[in-house]
N, C-alpha and C positions, 0 to 999 in steps of 0.2 A: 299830412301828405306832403311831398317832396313837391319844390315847382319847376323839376327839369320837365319837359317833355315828354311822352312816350315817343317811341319810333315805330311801335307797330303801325304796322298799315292794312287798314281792312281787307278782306278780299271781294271780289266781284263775284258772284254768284248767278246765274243765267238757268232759268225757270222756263219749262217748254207749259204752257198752260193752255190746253184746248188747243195746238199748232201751233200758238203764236208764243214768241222765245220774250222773255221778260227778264229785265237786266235789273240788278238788288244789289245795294252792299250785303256783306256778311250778314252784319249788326240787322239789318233789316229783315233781310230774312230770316234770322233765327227767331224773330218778335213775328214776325207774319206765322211762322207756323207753332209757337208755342200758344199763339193768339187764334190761329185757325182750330185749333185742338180742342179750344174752350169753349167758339162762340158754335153753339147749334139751336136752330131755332124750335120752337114749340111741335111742328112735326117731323122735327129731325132733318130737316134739312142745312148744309152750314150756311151760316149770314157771309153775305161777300164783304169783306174788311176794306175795298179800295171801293168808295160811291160809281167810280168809273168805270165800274167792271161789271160785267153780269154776277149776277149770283154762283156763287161755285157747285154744283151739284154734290150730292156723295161721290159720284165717280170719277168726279175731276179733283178732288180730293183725295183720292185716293190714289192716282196713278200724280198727282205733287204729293202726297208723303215717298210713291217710291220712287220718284227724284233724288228727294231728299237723302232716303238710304243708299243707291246707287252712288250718291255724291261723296258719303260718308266711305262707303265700301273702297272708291279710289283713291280716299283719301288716307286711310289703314295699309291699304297694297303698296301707295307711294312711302309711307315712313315703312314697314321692313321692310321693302328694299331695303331703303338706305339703311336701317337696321343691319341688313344681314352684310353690306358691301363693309361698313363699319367693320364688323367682326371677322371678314375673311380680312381685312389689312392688318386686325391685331392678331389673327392666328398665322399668318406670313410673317410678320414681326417675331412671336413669342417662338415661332420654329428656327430664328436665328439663334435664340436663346436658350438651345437645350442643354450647353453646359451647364449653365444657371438654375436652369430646370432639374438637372438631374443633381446638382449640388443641394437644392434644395428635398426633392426626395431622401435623399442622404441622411439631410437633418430630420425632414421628420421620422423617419426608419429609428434613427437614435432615440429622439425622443419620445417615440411609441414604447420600445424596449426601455425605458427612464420610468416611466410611467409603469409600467406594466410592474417591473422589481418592485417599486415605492409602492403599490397598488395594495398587494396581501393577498391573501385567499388563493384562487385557481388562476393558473397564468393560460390566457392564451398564446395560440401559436403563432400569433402575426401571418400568417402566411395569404400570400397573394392569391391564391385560390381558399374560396372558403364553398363549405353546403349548407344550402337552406335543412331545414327540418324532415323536407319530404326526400331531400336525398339529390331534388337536381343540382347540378354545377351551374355554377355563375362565368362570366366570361371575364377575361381578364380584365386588368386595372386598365388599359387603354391600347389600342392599337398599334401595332409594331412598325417602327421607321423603315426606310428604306435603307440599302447600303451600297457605297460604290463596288464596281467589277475590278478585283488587283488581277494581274496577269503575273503567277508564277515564274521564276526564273527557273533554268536546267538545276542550279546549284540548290536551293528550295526544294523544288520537289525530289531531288535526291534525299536531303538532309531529314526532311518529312518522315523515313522509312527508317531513322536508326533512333538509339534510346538516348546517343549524344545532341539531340536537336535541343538547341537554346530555348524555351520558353519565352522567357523573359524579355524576349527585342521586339514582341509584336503587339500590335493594338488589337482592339476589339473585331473594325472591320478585317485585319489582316486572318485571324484567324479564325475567323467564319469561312473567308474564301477557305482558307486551309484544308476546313471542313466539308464544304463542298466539294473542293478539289478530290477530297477522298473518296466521296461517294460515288463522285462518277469517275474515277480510277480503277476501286473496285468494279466495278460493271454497275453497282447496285441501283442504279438510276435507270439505267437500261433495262435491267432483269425484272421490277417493278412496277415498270412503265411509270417511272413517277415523273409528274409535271416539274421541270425546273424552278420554277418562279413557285411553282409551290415547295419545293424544297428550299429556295431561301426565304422563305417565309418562316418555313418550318423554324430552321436554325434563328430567326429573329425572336420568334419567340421561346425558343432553348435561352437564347443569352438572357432576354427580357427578363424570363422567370427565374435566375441565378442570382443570387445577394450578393451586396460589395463586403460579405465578412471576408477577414486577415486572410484565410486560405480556403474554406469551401466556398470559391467565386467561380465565375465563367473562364477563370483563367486554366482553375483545377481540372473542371470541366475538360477543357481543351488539352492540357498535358496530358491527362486520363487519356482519353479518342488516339491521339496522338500516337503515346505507347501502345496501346491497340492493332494500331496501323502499322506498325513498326513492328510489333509481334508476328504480324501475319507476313508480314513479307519476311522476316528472319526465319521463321519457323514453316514456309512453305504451304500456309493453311488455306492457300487459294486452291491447290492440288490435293487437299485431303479432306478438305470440310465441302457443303455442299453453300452457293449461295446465299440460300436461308440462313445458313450457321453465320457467312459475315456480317449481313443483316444485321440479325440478333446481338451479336457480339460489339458493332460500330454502335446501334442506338442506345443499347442499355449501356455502354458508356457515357456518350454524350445524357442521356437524361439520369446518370446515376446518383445524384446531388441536389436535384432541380428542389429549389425553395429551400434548401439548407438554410437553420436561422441561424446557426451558431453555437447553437448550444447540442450536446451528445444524447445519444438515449437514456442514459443514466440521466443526465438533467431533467430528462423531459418526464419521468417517469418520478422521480420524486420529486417535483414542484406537480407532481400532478397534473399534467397540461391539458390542454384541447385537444392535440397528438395523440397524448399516452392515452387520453382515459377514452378518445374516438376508436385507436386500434387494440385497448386490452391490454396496453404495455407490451405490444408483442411486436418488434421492431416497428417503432411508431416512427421515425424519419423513412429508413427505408419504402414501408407501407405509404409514404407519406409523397415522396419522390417520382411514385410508381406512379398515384393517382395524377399527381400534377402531371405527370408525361403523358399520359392518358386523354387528360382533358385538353391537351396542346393540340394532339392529334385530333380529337373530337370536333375540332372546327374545321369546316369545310377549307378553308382558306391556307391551311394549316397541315391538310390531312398526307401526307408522302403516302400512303398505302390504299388511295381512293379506289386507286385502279386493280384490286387484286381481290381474289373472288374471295368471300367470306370464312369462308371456313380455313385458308391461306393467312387469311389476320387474325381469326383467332387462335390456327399456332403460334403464329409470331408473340400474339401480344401477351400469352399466357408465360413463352421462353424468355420475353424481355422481363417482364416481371419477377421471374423467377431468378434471373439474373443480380436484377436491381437487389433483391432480398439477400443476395450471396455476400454484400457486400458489407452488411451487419458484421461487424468484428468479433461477435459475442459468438457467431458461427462457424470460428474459423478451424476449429479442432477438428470440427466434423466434418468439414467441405474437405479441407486436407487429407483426415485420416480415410474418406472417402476414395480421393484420387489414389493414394498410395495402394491401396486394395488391388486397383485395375492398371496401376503403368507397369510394372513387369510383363502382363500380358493383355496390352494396350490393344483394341481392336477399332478400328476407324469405321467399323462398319456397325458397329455396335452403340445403338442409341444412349446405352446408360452409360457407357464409356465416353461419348463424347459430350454429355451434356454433365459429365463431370471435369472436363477437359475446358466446356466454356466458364463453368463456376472458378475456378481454379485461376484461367484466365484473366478476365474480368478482376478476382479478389488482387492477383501480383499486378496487373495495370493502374488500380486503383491507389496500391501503397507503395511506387515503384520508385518513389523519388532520388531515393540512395542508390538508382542504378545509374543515375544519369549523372556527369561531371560534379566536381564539387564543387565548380560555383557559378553552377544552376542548381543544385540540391540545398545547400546549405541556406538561401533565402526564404527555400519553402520550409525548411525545419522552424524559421526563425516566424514566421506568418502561422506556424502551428502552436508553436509555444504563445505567440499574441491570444490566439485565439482559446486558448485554452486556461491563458492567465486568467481574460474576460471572462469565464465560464467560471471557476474559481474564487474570483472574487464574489461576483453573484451568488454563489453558493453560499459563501461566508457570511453577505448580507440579511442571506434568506433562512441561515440557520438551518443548510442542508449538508450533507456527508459531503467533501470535499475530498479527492481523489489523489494520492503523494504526488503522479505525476502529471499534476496538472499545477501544482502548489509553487507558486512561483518564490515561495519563502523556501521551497524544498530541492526543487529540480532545477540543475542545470542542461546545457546540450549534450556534454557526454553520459548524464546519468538517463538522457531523456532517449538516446537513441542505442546504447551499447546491446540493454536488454532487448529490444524490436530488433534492433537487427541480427540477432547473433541465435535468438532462438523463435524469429515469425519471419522474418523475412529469407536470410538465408537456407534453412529447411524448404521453407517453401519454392524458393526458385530452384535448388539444386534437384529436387522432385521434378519439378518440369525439366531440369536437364538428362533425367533420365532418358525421356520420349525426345525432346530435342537438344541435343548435346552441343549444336552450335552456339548456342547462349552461353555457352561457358564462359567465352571472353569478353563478350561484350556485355553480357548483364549480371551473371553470377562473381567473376573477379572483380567488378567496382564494388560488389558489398563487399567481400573479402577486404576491400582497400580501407574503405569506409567504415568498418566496424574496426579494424587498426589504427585509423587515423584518428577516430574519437575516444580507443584504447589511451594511443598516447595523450591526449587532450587530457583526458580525467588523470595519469599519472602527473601530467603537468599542473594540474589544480591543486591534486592534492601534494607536490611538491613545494609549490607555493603556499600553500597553508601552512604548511610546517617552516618554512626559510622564511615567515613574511615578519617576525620580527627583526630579524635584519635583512628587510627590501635597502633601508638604505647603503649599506655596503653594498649588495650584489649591483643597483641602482648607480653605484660608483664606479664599481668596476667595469660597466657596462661602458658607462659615459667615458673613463679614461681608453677603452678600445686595446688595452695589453691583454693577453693572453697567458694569464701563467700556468706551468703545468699543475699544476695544485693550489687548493686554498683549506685550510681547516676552520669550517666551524663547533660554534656550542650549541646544541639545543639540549633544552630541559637537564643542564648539566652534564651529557654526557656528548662524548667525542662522537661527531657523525661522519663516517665513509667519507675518504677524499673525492673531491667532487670535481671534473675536469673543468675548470674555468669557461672553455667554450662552449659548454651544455650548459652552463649558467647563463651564458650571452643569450642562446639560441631559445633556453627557455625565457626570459624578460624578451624576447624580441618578440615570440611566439603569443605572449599573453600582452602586450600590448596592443598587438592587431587586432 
């Protein structure tokens, strides 16, 4: 044994015995009644332990044992307290810390998906909602933060309403307000009667439940709602849809993605997932999207439609669903060759006509990216190719069918958008310009631009393949800055077309950028 000192110091302990208060150390008292416990005499009466004292009855034993635990009781109440005061200082601290927090989330998200490849057998789906056995839902991974109030400028909420709005300059809180902003522009707050604070609630957990994958994120999310908003006011659908139709068409955007892991239906249907083999491989994300939007609203705190009579939410939430499912790409022949049936003689009043008119919708707001400036489009191309490289490589790992245009050994950007845009995209929009012909210029001629500008890209690719054994000459010519009106090369022996020197510069400028 050590011969510093101890520094505890007993404590005083004060005993009501029969009225009169009796003053003990600690140490004393805990021997008085481990010794009180023991000593009882032949007819059960307890022996008094101090000569000085009368004899303690049963009853006056009994009422100093519940001394004792009353003592004990304040004694437990006094440490949590300090327990819990302790843990609200490290939950005020660790909320300073959410970057930290959510960087860390981040890693584990990766290393979940690390695991899961390495694993073998059946992959689950990660996803932040799961179901028990019997079918109920579980409540999210943790409660949603708060976010501050932005105040829109005139120049913003104009810009909000065309397909040229920048995505890319805004943060998370920025474009939640965004969000907001829309719905009570729309009326649709009003019309609703939906509680404010529960509509930013709502949106907290819209972003909450969106993954930081390369492009299905809360961002994509946002640009989706966005061009939505932008539709409607270009296309006049505040005058010809009812309400319910914006409704439908703002939320099954915003929740059209919710819990994307990254990986496609085809992924998830032949690694066999938790997804595929839960919905039959029958659009197992979209099916998957639907449910998580579902369960968002299901919580009170959460619910934007509390206030609207039931049979009012089950149309909605049957149309947003319906919606959601539109957006399966494997559907798009038929959602299309649908709409074409009915826009020559297009009826607004006619149910099946318009809820072919929101699928339609919904599908060109979802894949709209190439209608918006090239450089706001051209990052999201680059955040899809990321994400599809990832998917790809997995595939390769896993010993599963790997897709050409995902094959980052196969596909580049012109090879990766000329086909989408030239036979999904542009059909598709100029169909809608039949019903509204004002989109001509502002959404159907930027793909025109853009399926030209990636035209010329892949001539430029494959002109460089062919001239790349002599980069160094064109490399030269570049650097010396002359122009001349001609130059002859050789390839594979034979004489190639005079080639204008200045389309030689403009291509090496073009492919170094």
């Amino acid at each position: 044994m050590g011969t510093s000192s101890s520094s505890y110091a007993p404590k005083t302990v004060y005993l009501d015995v029969d009225g009169k208060m009796q003053k003990v150390s600690e140490t004393t008292y805990n021997t008085l009644i481990n010794t009180a416990i023991r000593l009882v005499d032949s007819e059960g009466a307890l022996v008094s332990i101090d000569p000085t004292m009368p004899t303690n009855t049963p009853k006056s034993y009994v009422f100093l044992h519940f001394c004792f635990r009353a003592f004990r009781i304040n004694e437990l109440k006094t440490e949590v307290t300090n327990r819990l005061v302790m843990l609200e200082k490290r939950v005020e601290l660790e909320g300073l810390k959410m970057v930290e927090i959510e960087k860390c989330k981040n890693d584990l998200r990766k290393l979940r998906d690390e695991m899961t490849s390495k694993g073998g057998g059946r992959v689950t789906c990660g996803c932040k909602y799961s179901f028990t056995e019997d079918g109920k839902k579980l409540s999210p991974r943790r409660d949603v933060p708060n976010y501050p109030k932005y105040t829109l400028s005139q120049e913003t909420i104009e810009a909000l309403k065309k397909p040229t709005f920048d995505v890319w300059h805004w943060e998370h809180n920025e474009m939640l307000s965004c969000l907001e902003y829309m719905y009570h522009d729309l009326g649709l707050v009003k019309e609703f009667n939906m509680n404010p604070i529960t509509l930013k609630r709502w949106l907290l957990g819209i972003q909450e439940n969106y993954r930081n994958n390369p492009f299905h994120n809360f961002r994509h999310c946002f640009c989706v709602s966005q061009m939505m908003y932008g539709m409607i006011h270009l296309c006049n659908l505040q005058e010809r849809l009812s309400m319910t139709d914006m409704c439908i068409l703002m939320t099954a955007a915003v929740c059209h993605d919710l819990d994307h892991p990254g990986y496609n239906n085809t992924y998830q249907i032949n690694a066999h997932t938790e997804l595929a083999v839960r919905y039959n491989d029958i659009s197992p994300l979209e099916n998957h999207h639907c449910a998580v939007a579902f369960q968002i609203i299901s919580m009170p705190e959460c619910n934007i439609f509390a206030n609207i009579e039931t049979e009012a939410f089950k149309h909605l939430r049957q149309a947003i669903i319906t919606l959601i499912l539109a957006t399966d790409m494997a559907r798009h022949g038929e959602i299309l060759d649908s709409f074409k049936q009915n826009v020559d003689n297009f009826d607004f009043t006619n149910h099946k006509h318009v809820t072919c008119l929101k699928l339609v919708l919904i599908k060109c707001c979802d894949i709209s990216n190439e209608v918006r400036p090239t450089e706001v489009a051209e990052p999201w191309l680059d955040c899809l190719l990321e994400e599809y490289f990832m998917q790809s490589d997995r595939e390769k790992s896993e010993g599963l069918p790997v897709a050409p245009f995902m094959d980052r050994d196969k596909v580049t950007k012109p090879t990766a958008q000329i086909g989408f845009i030239k036979f999904v995209l542009i059909p598709m929009f100029e169909t809608v310009m039949k019903l509204f012909p004002q989109i001509e210029e502002i959404m159907v001629q930027p793909l025109r631009d853009s399926r030209d500008h990636y035209e010329e890209l892949k001539q430029i690719d494959d002109a460089m393949t062919e001239v790349k054994p002599f980069s160094s000459h064109l490399v030269d010519l570049k650097n010396r800055g002359k122009f001349h009106l001609r130059c002859m090369l050789k390839i594979n022996g034979t004489n190639m077309e005079y080639i204008m020197a200045d389309s030689l510069y403009r291509l090496l400028r073009r492919k170094k950028q």
